[in-house]
N, C-alpha and C positions, 0 to 999 in steps of 0.2 A: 685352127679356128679358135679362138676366143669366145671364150663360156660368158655370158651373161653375169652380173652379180648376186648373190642370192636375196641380198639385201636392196631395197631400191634404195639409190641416194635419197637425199634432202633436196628438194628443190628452190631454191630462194631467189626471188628478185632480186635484180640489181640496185643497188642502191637504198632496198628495205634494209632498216635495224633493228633486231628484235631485243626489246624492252623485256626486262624479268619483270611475271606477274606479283602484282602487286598484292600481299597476303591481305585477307581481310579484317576491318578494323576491329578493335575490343569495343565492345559497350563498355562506357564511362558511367560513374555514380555508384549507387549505391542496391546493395542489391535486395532480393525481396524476404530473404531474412533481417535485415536491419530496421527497413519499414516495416514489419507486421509490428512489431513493439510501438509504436508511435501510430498505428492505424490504430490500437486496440485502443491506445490515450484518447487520441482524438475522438473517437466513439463515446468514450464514457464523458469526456466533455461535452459532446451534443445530448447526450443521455443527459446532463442535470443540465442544461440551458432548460432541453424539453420540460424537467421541471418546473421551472420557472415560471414557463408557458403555461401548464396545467395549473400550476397555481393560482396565476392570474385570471382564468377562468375557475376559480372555484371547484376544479376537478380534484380534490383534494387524493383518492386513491390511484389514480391514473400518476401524478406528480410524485408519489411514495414508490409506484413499482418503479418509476423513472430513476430515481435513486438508487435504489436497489441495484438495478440493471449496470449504474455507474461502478457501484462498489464492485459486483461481480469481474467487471471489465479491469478496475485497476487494480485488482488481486492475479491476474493475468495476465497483465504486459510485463509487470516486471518478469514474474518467472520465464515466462516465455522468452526475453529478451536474454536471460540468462542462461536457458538450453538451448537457444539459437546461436550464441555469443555477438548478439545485438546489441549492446550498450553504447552507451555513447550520451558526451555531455550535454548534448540537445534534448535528449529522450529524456532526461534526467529534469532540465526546465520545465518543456515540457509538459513532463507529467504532475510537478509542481501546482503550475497554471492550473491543470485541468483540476486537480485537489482543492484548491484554493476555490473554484467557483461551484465545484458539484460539491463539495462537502461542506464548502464554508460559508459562500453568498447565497447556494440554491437554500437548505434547508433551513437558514436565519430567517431569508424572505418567505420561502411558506410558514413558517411558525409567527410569523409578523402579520399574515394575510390570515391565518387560522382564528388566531386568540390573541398574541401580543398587543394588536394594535386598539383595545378595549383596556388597556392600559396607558394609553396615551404616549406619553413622550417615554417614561419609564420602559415600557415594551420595546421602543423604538431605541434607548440603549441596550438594552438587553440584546434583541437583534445583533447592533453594530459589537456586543461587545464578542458574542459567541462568534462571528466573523473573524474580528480580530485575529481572537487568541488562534483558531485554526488557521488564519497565515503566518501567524508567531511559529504557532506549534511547525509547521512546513520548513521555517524559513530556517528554525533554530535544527531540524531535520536536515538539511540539506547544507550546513553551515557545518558539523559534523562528519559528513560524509569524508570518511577516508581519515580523521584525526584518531588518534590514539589517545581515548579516551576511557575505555572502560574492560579488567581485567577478562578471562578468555569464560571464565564461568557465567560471565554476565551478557553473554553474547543473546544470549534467547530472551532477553526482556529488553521492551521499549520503554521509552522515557515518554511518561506520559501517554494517556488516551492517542492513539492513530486518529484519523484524519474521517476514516471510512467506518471506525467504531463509533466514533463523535456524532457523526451525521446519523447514525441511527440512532443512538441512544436520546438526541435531543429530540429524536421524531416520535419516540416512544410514547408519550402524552397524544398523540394522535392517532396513530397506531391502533392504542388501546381506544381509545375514544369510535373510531369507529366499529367495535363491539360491544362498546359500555353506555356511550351517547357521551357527547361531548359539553354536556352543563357543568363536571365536575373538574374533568381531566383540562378542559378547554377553559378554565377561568383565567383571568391572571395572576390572581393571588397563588396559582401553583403552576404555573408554566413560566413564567418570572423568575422567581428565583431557580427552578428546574435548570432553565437555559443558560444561569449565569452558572451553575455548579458545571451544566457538561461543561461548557468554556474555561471552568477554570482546572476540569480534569486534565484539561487536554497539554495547558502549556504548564500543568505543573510536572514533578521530579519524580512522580509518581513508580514505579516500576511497573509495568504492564507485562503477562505473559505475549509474546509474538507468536507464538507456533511456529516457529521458522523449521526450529528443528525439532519437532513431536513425532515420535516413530510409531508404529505401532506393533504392539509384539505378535510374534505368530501367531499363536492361539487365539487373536483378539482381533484377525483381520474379518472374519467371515461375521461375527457381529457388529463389527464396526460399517461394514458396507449393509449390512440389513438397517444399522440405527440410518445410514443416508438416505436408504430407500422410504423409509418411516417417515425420516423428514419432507421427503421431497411428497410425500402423498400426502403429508399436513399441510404442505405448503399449496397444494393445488387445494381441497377440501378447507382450509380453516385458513387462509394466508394471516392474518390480522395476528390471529391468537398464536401463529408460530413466528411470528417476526417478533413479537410481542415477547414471548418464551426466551428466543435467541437472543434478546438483549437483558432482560435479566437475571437470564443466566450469564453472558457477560460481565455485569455487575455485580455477579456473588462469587468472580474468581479475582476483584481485584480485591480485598483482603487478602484470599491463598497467594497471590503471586506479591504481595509485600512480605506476607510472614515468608514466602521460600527463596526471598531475593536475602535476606535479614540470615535466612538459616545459612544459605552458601558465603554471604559474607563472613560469619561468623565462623566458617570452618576453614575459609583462604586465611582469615589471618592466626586464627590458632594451630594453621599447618606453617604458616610463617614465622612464628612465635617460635615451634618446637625446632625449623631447620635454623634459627638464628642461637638458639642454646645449645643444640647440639656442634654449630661447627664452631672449629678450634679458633680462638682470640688471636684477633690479629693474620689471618688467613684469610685469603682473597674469596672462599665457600662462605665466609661470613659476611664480607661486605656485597657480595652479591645476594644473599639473601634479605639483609638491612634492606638492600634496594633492589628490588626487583623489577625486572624491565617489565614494563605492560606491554602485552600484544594488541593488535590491530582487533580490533572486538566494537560490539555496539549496534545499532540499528543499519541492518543490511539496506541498500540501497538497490531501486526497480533495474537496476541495470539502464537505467535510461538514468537507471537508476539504479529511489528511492527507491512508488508511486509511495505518498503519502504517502500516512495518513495518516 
């Protein structure tokens, strides 16, 4: 007698073909690290249009936190763009554009809608000229991106006021004015020439410190996080008089960061000076010190980028 199989056959119709299943597809594009860097741009763009907005209704401190909100935002995409490894030359346009209209067209036209425009046509350069120079400033920023241009010591200093320091320092007159009343700060006789000086911080040669790479020592973390917590309770309690603080004290480090750009030049080339005397004449350790290769150095870019500023 014949035993049964243990296994039951396969039973197939006649004349079916079995087809290999078909794997399922990849999603195509880009994924949700690459976008968050360019959602955070695009944010701080609608963040200063909303400016705009405010201004145009006269809402003069609702228009200033709008600002604010922008600068916070493109202090962010980039890094973010660069611990996600997001970059990309779109992100990089981009964040340009959005520089160019929240830092450069929003707070021109509120200072034009503030005070400028009691100055007549004069205000009304002054406006276009502080625009300008912060799409210069962007443009000659992102014209650099990636050129070998400035030695490895000089990596931590911008060229020129940023984009996101600009827009506060020109609002500063206003700022203060809503603590002080706005007869004095608000004239033209001093926001005029005010607006054409930030404008010309910005596209000038200036050395700015970046903080890019500011560390902070051990012993100096637990106060440093009590000075944030300080700030952030001035900022809810007194906003005015610490945004106020924040940018002048911004402007009392750019003498320190010329005198400390001036000090570290002066010790690359007196260490250049000593390895060019020191090596033997006529030996390839001298002509490589006579000429030294620059490294890649200069205004770090948002990883889309830049962002600004």
């Amino acid at each position: 007698m014949k035993r049964p199989p243990v296994f039951k056959q396969p039973i197939f119709r006649p004349g079916r073909v079995r087809h290999p299943r078909r794997p399922h597809p990849r999603l195509k594009g880009l994924s949700i690290n690459h976008l968050l860097p360019n959602v955070l741009t695009v944010l701080a763009l609608c963040s200063g249009l909303t400016a705009i907005r405010f201004a145009i209704l006269e809402r003069w401190e609702p228009a200033v936190i709008a600002i604010v909100i922008a600068a916070i935002l493109d202090a962010l995409d980039g890094r973010i763009a660069r611990l996600l490894n997001g970059q990309s030359k779109f992100g990089a346009e981009l964040d340009s554009l959005s520089d160019a209209i929240s830092f450069g067209v929003a707070p021109a036209f509120m200072m034009y809608l503030w005070g400028l425009h009691g100055a007549g046509s004069l205000g009304w350069i002054a406006a276009m000229a502080y625009a300008v120079c912060c799409a210069l400033r962007l443009a000659r920023f992102n014209s650099r991106l990636g050129v070998v241009d400035l030695p490895p010591w000089a990596y931590n200093y911008f060229t020129g006021v940023p984009a996101p320091a600009g827009a506060g320092l020109v609002l500063l007159p206003m700022t203060l004015g809503f603590e002080v009343g706005p007869a004095f700060l608000g004239h033209p006789v001093v926001i005029v020439p005010w607006t054409l000086m930030i404008g010309g911080l910005m596209v000038s040669t200036l050395p700015t410190f970046s903080f890019k790479g500011a560390r902070v020592p051990a012993q100096w973390v637990v106060p440093a996080l009590a000075g944030v917590g300080l700030v952030a309770a001035m900022m809810v309690s007194q906003p005015w008089w610490t945004l106020s603080m924040i940018g002048l004290a911004y402007l009392a480090t750019l003498p320190f960061s010329v005198g400390q750009f001036r000090k570290l030049q002066r010790a690359a080339e007196l260490m250049q000076t000593e390895i060019v005397e020191s090596a033997p004449v006529g030996t390839d350790a001298g002509e490589e010190a006579a000429n030294p290769a620059i490294e890649p150095a200069g205004e770090a870019s948002k990883g889309e980028t830049p962002k600004p500023v």
